[in-house]
ChimeraX commands (.cxc) that place a marker at each C-alpha (Angstrom):
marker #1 position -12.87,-10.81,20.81 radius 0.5
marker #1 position -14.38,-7.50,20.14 radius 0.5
marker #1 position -15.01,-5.63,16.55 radius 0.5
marker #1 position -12.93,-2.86,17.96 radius 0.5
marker #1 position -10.22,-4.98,18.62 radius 0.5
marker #1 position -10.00,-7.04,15.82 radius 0.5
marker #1 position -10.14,-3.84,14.07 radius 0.5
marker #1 position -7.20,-2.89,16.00 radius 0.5
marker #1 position -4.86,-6.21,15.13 radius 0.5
marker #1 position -6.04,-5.94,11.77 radius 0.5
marker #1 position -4.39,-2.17,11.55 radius 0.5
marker #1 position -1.73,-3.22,13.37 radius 0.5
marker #1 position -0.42,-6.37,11.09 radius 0.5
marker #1 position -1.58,-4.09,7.95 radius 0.5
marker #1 position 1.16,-1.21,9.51 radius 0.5
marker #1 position 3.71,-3.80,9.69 radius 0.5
marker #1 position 6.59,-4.86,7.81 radius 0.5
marker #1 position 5.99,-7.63,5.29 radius 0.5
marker #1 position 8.01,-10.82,5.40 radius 0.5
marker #1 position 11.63,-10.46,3.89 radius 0.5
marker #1 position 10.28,-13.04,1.07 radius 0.5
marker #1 position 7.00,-11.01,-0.01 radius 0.5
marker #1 position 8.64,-7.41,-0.13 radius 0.5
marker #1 position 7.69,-5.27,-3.29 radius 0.5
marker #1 position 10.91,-5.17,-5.55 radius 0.5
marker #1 position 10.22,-1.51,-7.27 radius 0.5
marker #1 position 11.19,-1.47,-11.22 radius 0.5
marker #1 position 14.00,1.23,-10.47 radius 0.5
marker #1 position 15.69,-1.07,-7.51 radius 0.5
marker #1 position 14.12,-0.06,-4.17 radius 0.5
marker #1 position 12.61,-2.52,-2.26 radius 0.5
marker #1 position 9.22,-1.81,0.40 radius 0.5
marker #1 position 8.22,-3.65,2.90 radius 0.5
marker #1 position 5.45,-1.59,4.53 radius 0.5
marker #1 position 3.09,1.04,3.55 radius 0.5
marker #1 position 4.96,4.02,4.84 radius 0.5
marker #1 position 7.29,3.07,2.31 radius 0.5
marker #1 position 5.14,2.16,-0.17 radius 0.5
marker #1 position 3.72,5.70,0.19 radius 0.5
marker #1 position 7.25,7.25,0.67 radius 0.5
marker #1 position 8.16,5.55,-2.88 radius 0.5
marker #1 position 4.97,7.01,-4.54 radius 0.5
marker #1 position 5.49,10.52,-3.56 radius 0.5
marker #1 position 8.55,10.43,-4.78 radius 0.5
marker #1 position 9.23,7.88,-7.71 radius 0.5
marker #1 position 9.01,9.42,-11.27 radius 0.5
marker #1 position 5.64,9.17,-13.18 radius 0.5
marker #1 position 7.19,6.46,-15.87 radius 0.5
marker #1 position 8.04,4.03,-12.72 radius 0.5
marker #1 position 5.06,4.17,-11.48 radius 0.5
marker #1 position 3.33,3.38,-15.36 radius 0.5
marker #1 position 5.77,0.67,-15.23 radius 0.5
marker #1 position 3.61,-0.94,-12.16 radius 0.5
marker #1 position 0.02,0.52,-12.55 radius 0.5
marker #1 position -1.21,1.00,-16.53 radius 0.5
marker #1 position -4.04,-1.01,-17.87 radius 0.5
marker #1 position -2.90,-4.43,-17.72 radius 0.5
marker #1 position -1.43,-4.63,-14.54 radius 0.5
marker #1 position -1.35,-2.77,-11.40 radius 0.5
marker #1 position 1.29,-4.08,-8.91 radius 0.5
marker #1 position 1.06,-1.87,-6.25 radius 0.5
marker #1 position -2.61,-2.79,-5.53 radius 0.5
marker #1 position -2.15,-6.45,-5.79 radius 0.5
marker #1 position 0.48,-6.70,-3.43 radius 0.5
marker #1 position -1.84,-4.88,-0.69 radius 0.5
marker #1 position -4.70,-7.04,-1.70 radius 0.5
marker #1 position -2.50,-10.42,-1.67 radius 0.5
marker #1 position 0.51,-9.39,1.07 radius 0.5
marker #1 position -0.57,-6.58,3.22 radius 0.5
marker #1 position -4.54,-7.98,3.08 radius 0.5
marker #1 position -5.93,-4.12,2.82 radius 0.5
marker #1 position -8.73,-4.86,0.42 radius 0.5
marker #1 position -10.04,-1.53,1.00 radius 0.5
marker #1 position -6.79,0.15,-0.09 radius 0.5
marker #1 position -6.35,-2.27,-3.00 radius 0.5
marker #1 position -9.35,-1.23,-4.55 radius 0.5
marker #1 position -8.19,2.65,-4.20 radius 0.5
marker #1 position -5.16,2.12,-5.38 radius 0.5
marker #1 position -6.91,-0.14,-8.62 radius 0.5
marker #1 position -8.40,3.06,-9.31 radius 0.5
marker #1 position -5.92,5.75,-8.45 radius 0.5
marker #1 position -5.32,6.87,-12.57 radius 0.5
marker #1 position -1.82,8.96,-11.74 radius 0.5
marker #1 position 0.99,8.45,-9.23 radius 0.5
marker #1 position -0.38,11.54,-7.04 radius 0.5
marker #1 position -3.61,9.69,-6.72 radius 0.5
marker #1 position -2.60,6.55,-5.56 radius 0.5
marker #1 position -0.21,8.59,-2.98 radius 0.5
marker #1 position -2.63,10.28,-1.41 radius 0.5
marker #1 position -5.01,6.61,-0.95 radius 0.5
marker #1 position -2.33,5.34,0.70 radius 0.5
marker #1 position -1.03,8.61,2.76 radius 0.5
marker #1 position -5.67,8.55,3.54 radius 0.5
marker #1 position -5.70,5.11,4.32 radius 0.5
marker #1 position -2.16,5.29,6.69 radius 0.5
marker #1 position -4.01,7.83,8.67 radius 0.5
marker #1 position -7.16,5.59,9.45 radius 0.5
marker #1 position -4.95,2.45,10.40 radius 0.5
marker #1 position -2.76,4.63,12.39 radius 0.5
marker #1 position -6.04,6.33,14.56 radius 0.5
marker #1 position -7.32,2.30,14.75 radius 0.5
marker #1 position -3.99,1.87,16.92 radius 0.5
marker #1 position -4.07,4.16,19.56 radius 0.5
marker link #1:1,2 radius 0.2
marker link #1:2,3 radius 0.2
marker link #1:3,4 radius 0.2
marker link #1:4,5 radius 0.2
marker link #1:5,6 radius 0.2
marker link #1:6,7 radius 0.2
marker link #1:7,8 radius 0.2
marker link #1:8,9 radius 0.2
marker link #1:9,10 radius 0.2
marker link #1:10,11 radius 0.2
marker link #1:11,12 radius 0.2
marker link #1:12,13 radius 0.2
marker link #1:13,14 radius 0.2
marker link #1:14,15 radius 0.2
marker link #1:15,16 radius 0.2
marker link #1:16,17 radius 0.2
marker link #1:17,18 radius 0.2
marker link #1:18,19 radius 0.2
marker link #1:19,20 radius 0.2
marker link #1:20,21 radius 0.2
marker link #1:21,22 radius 0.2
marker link #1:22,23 radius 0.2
marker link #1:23,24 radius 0.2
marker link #1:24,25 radius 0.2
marker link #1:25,26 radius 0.2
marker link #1:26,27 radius 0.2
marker link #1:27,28 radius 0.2
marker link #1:28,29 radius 0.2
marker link #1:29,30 radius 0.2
marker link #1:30,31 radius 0.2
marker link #1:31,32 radius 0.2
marker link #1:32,33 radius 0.2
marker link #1:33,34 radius 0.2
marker link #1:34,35 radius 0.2
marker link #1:35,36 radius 0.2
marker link #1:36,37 radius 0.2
marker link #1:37,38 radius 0.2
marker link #1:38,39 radius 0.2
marker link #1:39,40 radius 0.2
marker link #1:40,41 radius 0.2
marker link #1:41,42 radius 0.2
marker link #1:42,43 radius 0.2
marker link #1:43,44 radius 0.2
marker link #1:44,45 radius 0.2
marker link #1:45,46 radius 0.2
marker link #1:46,47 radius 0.2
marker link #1:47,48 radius 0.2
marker link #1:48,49 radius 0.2
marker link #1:49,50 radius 0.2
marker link #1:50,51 radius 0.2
marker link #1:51,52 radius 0.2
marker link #1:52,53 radius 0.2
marker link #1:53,54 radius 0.2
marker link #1:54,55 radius 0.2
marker link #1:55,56 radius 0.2
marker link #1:56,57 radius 0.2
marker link #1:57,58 radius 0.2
marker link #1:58,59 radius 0.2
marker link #1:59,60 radius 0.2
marker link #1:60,61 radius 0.2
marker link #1:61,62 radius 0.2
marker link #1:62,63 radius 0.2
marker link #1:63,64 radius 0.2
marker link #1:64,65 radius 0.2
marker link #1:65,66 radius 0.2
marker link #1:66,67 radius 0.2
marker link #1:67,68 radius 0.2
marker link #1:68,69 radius 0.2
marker link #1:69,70 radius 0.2
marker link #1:70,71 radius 0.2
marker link #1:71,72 radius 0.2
marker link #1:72,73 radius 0.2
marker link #1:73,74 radius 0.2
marker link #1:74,75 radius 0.2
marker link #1:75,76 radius 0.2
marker link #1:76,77 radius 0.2
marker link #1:77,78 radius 0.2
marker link #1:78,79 radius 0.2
marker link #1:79,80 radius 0.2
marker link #1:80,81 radius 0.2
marker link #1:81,82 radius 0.2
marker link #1:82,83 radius 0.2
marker link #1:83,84 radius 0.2
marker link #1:84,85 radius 0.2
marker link #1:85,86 radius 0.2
marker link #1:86,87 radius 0.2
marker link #1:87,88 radius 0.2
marker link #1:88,89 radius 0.2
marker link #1:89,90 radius 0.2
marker link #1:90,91 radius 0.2
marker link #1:91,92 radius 0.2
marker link #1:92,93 radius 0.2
marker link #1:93,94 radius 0.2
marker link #1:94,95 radius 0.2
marker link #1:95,96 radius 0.2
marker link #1:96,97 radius 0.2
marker link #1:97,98 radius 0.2
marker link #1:98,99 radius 0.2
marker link #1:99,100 radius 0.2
marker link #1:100,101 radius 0.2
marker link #1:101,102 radius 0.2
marker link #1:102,103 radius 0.2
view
């Protein structure tokens, strides 16, 4: 198997949803099971959610895309996103690469 095309698999299970038993359960209710929603959510939760899930002892957001989605690459940009905008546009950034890996 090729680089390219492992590359490509590897976007295209990233992209997906996540198993019904390893969604993200969002302090306010929602639930997200991919990163278009997990991107969705941060562009449009309120700054004290997202504090809830990212502050300095804990930041939920990138641990589920290290441990669940297995984006390393966005798990460390989201570990060091400081604001809610910031870790919305690392996500919204790293959508757009996965998605040009799939065509």
């Amino acid at each position: 198997m090729t680089t390219t095309r492992m590359a490509k698999q590897d976007a295209q299970k990233m992209l997906s949803n996540v198993p019904q038993e390893f969604v993200f359960w969002c302090h306010k209710g929602g639930v997200l099971t991919n990163l278009n929603e997990l991107r969705d959510a941060l562009n449009s939760m309120a700054d004290e959610d997202y504090a809830y899930h990212a502050n300095s002892q804990k930041n939920d957001f990138s641990a589920w895309v290290k441990d669940i989605i297995k984006d390393e690459k966005l798990a460390s940009d989201l570990s060091k996103a400081k604001t809610r905008p910031q870790a919305a546009k690392a996500v919204s950034e790293r959508l757009t690469a996965l998605q040009s890996r799939v065509k």
